[in-house]
GUVO-511399 format. One record per atom (N, C-alpha, C, O, CB): x negated, z negated, y negated. Coordinates in pm, whole numbers, padded with zeros to 5 digits, always signed. Each point is the difference from the previous one (the first is absolute). Glycine has a CB too. Example, Ala and Ser with C-alpha at 12.3 -4.5 7.8 and 13.67 -1.06 7.14 Angstrom:
<pts>
-01319-00780+00569/+00089+00000-00119/-00090+00000-00120/-00104-00066+00002/+00293-00059+00115/-00154+00197-00222/-00082-00006-00119/+00077-00073-00109/-00051-00017-00111/-00067+00232+00174/
</pts>
This chain:
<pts>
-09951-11434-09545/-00036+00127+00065/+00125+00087+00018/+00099-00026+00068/-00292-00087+00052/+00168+00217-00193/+00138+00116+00064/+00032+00037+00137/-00087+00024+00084/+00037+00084-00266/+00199-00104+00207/+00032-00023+00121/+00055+00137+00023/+00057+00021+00107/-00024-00279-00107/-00044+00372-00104/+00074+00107-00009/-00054+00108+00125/-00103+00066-00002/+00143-00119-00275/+00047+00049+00369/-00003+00119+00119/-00110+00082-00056/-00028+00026-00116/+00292-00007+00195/-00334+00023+00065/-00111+00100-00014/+00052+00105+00009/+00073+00008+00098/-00230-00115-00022/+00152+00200-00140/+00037+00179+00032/-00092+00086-00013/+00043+00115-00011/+00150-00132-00064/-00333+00004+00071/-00104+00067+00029/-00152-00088-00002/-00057-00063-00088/+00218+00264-00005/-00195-00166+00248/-00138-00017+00012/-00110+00049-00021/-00001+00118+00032/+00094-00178+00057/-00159+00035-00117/-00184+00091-00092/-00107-00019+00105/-00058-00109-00008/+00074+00021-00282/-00039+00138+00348/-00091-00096+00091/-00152+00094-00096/+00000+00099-00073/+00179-00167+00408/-00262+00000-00299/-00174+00064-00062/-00047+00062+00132/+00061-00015+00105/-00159-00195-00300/+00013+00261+00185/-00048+00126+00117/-00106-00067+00079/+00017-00043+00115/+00014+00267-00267/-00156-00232+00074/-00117-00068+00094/+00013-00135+00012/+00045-00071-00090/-00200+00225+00028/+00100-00211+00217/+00049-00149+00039/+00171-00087-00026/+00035-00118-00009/-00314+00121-00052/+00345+00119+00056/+00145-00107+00017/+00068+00183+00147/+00051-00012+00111/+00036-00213-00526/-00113+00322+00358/+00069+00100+00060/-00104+00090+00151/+00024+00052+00109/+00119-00038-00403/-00268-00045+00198/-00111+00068+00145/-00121-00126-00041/+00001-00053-00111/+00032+00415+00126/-00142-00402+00100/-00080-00070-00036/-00139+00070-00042/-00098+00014+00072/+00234-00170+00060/-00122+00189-00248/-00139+00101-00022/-00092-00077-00142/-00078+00064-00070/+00234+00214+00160/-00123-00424-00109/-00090-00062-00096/-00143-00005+00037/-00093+00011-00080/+00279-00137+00016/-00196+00106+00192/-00169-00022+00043/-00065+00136+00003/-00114+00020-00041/+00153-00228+00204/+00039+00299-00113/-00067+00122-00003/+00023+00061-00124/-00027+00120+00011/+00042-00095+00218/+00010-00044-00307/+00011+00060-00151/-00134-00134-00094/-00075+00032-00092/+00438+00085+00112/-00356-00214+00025/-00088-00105-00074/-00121+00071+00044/-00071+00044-00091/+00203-00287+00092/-00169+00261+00119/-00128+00050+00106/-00066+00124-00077/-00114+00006-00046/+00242-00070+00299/-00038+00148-00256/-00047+00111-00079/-00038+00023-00126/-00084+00085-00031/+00188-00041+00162/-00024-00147-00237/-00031-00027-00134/-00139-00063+00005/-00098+00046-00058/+00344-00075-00016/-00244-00068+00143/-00151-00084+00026/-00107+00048+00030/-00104-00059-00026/+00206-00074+00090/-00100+00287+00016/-00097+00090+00026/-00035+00125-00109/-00106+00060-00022/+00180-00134+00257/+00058+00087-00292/-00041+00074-00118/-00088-00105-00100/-00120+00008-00024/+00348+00160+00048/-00162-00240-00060/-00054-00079-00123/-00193-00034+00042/-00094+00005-00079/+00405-00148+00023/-00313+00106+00220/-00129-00004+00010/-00116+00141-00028/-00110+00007-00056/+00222-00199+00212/-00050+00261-00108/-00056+00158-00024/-00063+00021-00175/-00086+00083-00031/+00310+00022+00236/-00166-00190-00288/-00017+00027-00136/-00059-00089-00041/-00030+00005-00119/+00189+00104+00087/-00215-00264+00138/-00090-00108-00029/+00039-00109-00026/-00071-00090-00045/-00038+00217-00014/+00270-00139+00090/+00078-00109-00042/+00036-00062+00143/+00063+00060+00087/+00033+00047-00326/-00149-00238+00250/+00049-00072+00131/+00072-00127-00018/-00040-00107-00049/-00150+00202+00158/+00310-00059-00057/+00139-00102-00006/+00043-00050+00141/+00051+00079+00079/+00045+00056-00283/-00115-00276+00239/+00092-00033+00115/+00099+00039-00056/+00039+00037-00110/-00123-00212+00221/+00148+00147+00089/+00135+00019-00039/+00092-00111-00078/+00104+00047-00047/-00136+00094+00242/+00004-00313-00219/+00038-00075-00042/+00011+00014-00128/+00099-00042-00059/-00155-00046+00224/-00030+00142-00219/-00010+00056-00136/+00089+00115-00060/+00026+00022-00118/-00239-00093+00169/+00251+00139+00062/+00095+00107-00064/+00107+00015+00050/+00069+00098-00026/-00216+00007-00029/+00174-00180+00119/+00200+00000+00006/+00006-00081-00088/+00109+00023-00052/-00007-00001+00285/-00135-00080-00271/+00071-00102-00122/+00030+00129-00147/+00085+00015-00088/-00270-00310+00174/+00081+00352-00051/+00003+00061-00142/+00064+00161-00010/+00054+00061-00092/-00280-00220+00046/+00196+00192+00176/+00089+00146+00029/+00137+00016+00075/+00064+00103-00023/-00287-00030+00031/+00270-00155+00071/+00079+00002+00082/+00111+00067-00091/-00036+00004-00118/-00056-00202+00275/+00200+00244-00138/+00083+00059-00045/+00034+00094-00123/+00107+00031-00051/-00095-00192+00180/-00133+00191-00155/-00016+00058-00119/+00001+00121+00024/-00005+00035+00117/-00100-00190-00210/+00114+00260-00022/-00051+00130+00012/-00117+00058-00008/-00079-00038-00086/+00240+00034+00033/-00198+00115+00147/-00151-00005-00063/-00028+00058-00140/-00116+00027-00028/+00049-00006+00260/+00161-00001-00316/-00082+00015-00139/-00042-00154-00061/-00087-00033-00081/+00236+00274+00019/-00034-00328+00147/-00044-00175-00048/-00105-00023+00052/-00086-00077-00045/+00282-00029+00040/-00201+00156+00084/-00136-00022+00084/-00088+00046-00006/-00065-00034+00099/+00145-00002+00006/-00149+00118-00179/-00083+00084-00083/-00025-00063-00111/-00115-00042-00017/+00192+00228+00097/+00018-00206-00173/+00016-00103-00115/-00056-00158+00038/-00081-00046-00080/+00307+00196+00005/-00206-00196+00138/-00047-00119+00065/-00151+00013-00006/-00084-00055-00072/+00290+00026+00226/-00217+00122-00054/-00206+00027+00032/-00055+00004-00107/-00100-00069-00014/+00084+00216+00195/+00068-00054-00305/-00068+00046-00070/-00022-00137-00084/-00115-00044-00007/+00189+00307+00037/+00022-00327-00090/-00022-00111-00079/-00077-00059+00048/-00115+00011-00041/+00280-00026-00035/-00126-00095+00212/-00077-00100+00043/-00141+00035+00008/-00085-00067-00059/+00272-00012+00169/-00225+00218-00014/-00143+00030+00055/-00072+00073-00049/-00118+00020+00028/+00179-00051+00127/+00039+00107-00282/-00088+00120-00079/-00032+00123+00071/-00084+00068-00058/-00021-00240-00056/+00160+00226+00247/+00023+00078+00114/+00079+00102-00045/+00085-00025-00086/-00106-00147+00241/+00008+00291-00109/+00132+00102-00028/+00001+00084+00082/-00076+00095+00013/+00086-00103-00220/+00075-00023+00268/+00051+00112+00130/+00076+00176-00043/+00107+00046-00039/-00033-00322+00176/-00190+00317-00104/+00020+00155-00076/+00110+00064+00055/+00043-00038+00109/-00278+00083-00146/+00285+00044-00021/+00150+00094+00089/-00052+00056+00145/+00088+00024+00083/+00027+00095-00334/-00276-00091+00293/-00036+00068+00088/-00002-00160+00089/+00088-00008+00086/-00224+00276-00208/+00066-00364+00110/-00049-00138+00051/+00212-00010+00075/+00038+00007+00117/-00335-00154-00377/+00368+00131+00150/+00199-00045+00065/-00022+00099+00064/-00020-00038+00115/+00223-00057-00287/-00217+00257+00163/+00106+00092+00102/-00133-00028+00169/+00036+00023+00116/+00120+00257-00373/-00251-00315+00233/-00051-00015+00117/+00015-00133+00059/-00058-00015+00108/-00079+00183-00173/+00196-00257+00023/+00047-00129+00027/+00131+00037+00105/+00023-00024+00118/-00113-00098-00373/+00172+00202+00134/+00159+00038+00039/-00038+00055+00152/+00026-00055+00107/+00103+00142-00378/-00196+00036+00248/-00016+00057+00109/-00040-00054+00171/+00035+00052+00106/-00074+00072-00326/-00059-00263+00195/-00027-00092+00075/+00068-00114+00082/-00019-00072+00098/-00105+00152-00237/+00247-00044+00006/+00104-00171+00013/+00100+00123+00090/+00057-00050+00098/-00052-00190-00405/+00014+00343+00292/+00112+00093+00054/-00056+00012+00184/+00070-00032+00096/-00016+00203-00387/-00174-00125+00295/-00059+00028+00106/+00010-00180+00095/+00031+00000+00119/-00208+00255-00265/+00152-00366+00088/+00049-00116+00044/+00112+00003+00057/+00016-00006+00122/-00122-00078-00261/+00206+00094+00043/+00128-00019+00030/+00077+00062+00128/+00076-00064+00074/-00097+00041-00308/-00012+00157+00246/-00010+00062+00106/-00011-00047+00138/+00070+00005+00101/-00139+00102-00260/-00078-00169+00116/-00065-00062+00181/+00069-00131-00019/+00061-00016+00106/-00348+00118-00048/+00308-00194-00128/+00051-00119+00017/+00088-00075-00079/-00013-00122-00013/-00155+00137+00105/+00251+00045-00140/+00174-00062-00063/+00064-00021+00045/+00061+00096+00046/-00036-00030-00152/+00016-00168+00131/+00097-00045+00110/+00142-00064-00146/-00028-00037-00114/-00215-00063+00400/+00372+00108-00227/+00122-00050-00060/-00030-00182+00028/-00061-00071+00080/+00249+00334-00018/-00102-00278-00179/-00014-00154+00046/+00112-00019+00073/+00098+00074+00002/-00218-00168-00190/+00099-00033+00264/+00095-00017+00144/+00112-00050-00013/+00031-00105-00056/-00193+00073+00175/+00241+00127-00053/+00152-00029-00040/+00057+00061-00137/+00117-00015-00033/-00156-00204+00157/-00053+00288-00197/+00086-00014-00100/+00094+00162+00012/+00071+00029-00096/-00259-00227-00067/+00182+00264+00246/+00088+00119+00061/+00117-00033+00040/+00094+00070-00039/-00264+00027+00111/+00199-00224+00026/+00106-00078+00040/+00061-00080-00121/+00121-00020+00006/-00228+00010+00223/+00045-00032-00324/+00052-00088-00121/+00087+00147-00080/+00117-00016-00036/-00366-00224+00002/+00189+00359+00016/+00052+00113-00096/+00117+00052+00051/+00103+00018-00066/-00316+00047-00006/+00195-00035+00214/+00126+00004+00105/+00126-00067-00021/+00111+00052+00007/-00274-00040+00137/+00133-00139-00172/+00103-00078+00056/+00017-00059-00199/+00109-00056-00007/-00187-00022+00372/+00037+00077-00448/+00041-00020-00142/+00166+00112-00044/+00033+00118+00015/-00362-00176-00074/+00380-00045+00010/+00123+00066-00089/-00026+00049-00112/+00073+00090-00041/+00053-00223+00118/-00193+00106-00123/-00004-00050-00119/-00086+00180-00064/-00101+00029+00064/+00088-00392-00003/+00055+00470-00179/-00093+00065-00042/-00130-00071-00015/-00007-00119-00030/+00178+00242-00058/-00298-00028+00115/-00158-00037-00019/-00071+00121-00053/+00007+00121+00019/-00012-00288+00180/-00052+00103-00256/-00139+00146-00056/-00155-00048-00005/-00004-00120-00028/+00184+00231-00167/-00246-00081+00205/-00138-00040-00036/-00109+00021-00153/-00052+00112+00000/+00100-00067+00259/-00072-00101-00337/-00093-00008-00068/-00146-00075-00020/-00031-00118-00019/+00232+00182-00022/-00270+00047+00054/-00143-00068+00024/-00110+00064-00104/+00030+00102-00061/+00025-00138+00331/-00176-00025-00286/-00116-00001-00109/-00078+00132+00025/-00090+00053-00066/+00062-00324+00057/+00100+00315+00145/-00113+00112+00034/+00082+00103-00050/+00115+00001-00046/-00253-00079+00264/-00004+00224-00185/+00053+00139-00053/+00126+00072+00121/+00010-00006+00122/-00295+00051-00259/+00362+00018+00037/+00102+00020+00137/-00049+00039+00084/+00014-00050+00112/+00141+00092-00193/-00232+00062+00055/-00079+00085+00121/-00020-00132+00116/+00067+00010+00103/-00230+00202-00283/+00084-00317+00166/-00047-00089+00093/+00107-00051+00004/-00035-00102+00058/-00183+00070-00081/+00359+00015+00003/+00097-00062+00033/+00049+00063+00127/-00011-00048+00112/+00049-00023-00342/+00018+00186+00199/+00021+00130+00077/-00096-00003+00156/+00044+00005+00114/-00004+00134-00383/-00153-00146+00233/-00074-00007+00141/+00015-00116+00100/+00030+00006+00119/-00187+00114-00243/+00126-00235+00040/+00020-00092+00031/+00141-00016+00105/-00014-00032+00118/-00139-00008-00336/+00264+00063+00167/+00125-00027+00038/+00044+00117+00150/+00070-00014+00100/-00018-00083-00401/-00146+00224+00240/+00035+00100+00109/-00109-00035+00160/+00024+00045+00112/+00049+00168-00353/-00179-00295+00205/-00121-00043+00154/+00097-00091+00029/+00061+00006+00107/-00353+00003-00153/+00321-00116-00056/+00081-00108+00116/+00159+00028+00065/+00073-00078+00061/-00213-00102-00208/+00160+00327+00105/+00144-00014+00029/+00131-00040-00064/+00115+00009+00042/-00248-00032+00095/+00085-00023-00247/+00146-00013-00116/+00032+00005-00098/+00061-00080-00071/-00037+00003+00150/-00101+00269-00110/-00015+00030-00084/+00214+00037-00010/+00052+00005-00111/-00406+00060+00120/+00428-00048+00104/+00117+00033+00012/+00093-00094-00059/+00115+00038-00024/-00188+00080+00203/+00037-00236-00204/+00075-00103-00034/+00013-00005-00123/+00104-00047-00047/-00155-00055+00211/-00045+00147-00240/+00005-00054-00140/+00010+00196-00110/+00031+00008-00119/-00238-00336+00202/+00177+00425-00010/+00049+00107-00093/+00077+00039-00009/+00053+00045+00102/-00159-00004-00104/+00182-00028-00144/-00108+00028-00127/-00021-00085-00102/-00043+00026-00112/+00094+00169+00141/-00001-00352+00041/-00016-00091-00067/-00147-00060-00043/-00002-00123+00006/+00219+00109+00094/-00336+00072-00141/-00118-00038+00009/-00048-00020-00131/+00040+00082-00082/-00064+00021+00284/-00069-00212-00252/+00031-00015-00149/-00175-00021+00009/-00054-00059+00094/+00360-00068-00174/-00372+00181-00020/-00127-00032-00010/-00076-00051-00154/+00050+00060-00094/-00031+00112+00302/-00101-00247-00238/-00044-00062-00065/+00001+00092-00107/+00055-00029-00106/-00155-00121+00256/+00021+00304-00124/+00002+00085-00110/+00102+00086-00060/-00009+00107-00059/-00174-00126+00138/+00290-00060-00047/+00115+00062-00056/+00031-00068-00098/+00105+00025-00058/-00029+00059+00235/-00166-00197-00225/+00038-00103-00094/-00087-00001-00112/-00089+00084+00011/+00178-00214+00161/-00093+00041-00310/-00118+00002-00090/-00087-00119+00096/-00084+00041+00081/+00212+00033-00362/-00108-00188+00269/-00053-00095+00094/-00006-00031+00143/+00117-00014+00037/-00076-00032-00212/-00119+00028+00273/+00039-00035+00131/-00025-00157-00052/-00040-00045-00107/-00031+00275+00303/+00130-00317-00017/-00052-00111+00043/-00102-00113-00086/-00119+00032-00001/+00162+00130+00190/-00021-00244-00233/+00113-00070-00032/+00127-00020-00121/+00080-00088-00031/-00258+00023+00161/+00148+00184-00170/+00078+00044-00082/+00170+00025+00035/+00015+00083+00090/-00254+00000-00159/+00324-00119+00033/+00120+00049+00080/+00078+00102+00003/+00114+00010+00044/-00120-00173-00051/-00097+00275-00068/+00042+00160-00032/+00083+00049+00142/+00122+00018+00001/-00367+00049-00173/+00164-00050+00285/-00024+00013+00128/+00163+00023+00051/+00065+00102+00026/-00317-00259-00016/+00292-00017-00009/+00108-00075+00034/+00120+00078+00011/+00066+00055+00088/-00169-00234-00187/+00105+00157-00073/+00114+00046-00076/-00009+00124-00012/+00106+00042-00046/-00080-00219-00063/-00106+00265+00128/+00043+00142+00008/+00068+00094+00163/+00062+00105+00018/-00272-00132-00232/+00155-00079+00302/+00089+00004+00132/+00121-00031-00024/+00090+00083+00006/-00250-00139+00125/+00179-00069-00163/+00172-00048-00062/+00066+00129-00040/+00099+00052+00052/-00162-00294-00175/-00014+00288+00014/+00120+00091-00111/-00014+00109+00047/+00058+00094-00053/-00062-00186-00165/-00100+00117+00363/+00041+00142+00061/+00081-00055+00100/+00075+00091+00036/-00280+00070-00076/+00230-00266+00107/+00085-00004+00118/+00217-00086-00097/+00109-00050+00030/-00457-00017+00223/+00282+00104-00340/+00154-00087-00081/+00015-00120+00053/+00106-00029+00054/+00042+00218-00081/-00262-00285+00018/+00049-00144+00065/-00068-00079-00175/-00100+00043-00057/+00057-00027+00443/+00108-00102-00422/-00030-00094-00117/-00094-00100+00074/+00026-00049+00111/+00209+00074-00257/-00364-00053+00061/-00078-00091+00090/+00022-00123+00062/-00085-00059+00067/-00026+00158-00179/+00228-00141+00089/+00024-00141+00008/+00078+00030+00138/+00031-00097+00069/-00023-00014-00345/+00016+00211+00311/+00031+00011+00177/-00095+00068+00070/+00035+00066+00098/+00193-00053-00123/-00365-00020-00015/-00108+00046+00107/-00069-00093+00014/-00022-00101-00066/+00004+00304+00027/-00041-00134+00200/-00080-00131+00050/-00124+00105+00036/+00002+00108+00059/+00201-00326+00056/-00318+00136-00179/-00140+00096+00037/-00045-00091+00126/+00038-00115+00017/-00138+00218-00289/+00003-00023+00367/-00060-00035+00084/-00102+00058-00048/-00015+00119-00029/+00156-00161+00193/-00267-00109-00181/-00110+00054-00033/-00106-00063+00055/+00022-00121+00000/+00074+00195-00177/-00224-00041+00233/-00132-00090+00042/-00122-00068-00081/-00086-00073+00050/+00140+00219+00111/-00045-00112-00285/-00110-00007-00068/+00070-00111-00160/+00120-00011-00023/-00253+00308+00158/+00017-00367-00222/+00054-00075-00091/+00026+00110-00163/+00046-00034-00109/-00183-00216+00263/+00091+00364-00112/+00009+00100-00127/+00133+00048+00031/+00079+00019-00093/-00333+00064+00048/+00296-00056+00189/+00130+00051+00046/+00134-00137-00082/+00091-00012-00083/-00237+00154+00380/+00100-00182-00238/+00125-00122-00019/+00035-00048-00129/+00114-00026-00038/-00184-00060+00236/-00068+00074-00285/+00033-00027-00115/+00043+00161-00075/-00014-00008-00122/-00152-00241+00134/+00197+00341+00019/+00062+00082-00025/+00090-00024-00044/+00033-00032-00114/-00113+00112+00219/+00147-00061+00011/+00108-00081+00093/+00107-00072-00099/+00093+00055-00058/-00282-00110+00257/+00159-00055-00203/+00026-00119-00097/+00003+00049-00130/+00107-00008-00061/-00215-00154+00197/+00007+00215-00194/+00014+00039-00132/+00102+00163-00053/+00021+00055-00108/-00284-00210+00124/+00300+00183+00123/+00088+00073+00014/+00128-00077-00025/+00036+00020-00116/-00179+00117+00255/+00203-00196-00090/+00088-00087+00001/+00045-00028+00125/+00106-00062+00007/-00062+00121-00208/-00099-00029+00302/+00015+00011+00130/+00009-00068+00112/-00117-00011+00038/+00053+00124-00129/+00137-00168+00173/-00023-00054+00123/-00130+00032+00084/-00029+00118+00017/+00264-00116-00032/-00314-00102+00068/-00105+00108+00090/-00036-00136+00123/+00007-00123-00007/-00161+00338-00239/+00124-00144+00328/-00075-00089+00107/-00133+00082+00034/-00028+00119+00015/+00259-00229+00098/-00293-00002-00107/-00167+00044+00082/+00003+00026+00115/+00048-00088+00072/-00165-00041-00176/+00081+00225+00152/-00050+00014+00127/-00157-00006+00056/-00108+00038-00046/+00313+00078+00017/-00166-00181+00148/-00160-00117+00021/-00055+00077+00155/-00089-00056+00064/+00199-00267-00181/-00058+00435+00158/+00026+00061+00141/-00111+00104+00044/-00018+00053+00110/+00274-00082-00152/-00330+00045-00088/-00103+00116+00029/-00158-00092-00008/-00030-00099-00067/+00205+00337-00066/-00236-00176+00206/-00132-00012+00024/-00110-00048-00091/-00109-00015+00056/+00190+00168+00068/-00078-00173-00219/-00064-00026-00136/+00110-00137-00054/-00027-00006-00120/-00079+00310+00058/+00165-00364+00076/+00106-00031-00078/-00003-00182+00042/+00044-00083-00080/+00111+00369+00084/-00212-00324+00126/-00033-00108+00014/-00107-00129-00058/-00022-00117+00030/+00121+00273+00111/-00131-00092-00205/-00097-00068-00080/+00049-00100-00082/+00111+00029-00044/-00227+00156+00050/+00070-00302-00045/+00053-00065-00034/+00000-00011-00169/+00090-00067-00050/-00122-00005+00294/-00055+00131-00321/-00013+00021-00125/+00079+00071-00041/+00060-00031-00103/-00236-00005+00111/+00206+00170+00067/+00142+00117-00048/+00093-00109+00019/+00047-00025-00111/-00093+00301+00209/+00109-00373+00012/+00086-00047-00004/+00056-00071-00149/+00101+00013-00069/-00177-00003+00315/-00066-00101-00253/+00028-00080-00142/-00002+00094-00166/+00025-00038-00114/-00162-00180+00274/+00096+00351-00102/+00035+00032-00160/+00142+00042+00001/+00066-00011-00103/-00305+00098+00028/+00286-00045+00172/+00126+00043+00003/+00074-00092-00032/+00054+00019-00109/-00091+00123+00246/+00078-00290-00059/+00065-00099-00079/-00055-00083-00111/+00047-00110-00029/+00047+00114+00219/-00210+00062-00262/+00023-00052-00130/+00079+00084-00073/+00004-00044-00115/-00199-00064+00120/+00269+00221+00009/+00063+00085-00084/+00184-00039-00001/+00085+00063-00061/-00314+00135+00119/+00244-00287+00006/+00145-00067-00022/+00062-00001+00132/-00081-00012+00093/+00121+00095-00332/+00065-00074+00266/+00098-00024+00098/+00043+00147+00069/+00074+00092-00033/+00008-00318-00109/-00169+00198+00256/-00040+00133+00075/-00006-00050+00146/-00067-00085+00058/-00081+00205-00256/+00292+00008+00255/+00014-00074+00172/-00119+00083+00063/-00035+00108-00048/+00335-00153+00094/-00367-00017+00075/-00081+00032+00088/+00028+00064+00076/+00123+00008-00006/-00193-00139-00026/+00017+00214+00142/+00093+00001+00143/-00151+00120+00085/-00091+00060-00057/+00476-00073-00059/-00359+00006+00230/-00135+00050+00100/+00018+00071+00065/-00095+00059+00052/+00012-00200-00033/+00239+00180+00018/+00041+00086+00097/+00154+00084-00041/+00113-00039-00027/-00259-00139+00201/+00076+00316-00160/+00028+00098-00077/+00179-00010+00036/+00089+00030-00079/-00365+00127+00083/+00293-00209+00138/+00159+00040+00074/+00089-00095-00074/+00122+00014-00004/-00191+00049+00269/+00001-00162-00326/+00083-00101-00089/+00064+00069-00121/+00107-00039-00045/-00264-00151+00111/+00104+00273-00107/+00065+00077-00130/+00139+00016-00011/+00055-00016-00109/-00239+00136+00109/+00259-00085+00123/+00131+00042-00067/+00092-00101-00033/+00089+00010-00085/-00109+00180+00198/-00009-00298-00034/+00086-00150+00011/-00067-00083-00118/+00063-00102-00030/-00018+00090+00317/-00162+00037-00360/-00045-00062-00140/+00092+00098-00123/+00053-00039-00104/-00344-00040+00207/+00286+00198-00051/+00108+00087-00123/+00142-00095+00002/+00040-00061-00098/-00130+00360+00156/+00131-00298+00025/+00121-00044-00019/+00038-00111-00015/+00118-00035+00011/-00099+00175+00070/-00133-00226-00114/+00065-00193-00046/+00023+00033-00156/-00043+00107-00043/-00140-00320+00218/+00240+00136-00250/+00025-00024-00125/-00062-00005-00081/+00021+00068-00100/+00082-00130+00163/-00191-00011-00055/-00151-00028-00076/-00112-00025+00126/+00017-00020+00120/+00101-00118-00360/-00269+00150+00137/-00101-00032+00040/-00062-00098-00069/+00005-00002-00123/-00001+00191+00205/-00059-00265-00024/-00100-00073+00017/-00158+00014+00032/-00043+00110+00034/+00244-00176+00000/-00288-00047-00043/-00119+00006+00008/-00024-00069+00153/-00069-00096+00035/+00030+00101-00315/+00098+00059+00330/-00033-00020+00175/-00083+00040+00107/-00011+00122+00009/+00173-00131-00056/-00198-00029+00094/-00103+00105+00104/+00073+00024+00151/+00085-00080+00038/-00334-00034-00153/+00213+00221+00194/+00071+00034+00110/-00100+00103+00070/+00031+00053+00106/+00215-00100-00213/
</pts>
């Protein structure tokens, strides 16, 4: 395992930076029913979690033969925005973890900037991370592709082999990795306890754990990582 100093962190946006997976799953699940398609939720984090929604569009359409029209997303969008509003909350601690990090950070995530942008400005840290904000559609591929990754890298001048992603999801991570990347899971948001996300995540290789967001700056700075939990 490379032991090469971290000099830039990536963290992903939904469920590692604000906890908005359930209320973004909630809303997808109500659109998709609206059009006659009924999905637990067990059924679709496995298969949407970290994706973009054009993957996620792509997904429906194959598996269910479903197609979520441009009018069906912007009234989704519009729904998931009006959510976010009444109930987005930051994940905990991780204001005190950004605070107190040395280390340069930027964020790249699967969503549209626009929803990055909002996202970051309800919970309050939207200040931390601009104009470092990197979004899926700035790339040919999102998640799990490692387009994403590496185009944060070569906008922040860090070579991948000194970044460390923080990511929640198994499309995130194997990014990640296929980036060339250091990454740890984060297990701290609301959706994330489950024990099936746990196990797909460590089937994807040697990936540290950790639950609490204030641990971050003292995991940047060990030498290497491991497949540890905390």
């Amino acid at each position: 395992m490379s032991t090469a100093p971290v000099r830039l962190v990536i963290f992903d946006c939904d469920g590692v930076l604000v906890d908005s997976e359930p209320i973004a799953m909630r809303v997808l699940l109500e659109t998709l029913s609206e059009t006659g398609l009924t999905l637990a939720p067990d059924a679709a984090y496995p298969r949407f979690l970290g994706k973009s929604l054009a993957a996620i569009s792509s997904i429906i359409m194959k598996e269910f033969g479903v197609e979520l029209t441009s009018a069906a997303l912007d009234a989704m969008r519009t729904r998931l925005y009006d959510a976010f509003r009444l109930e987005l909350k930051a994940v905990d601690g991780v204001a005190i973890a950004l605070q107190a990090l040395e280390t340069p950070f930027c964020v790249a995530s699967s969503s549209q900037l626009e929803r990055i942008h909002l996202s970051l400005e309800i919970t309050g840290l939207l200040q931390y991370f601009q104009p470092f904000i990197f979004s899926a559609t700035m790339v040919a591929a999102g998640k799990p592709a490692p387009d994403l990754f590496l185009y944060a890298a070569h906008q922040m001048q860090t070579s991948p082999e000194h970044c460390l992603v923080i990511e929640d999801s198994p499309a995130g991570v194997e990014s990640a990795l296929r980036a060339g990347m250091r990454v740890c899971a984060f297990l701290g948001a609301s959706h994330a306890a489950d024990a099936t996300h746990l196990a797909a995540i460590r089937a994807l290789g040697s990936v540290e754990f950790f639950s609490d967001m204030r641990l971050l700056p003292d995991i940047v700075k060990r030498p290497s990582l491991g497949a540890k939990g905390h």
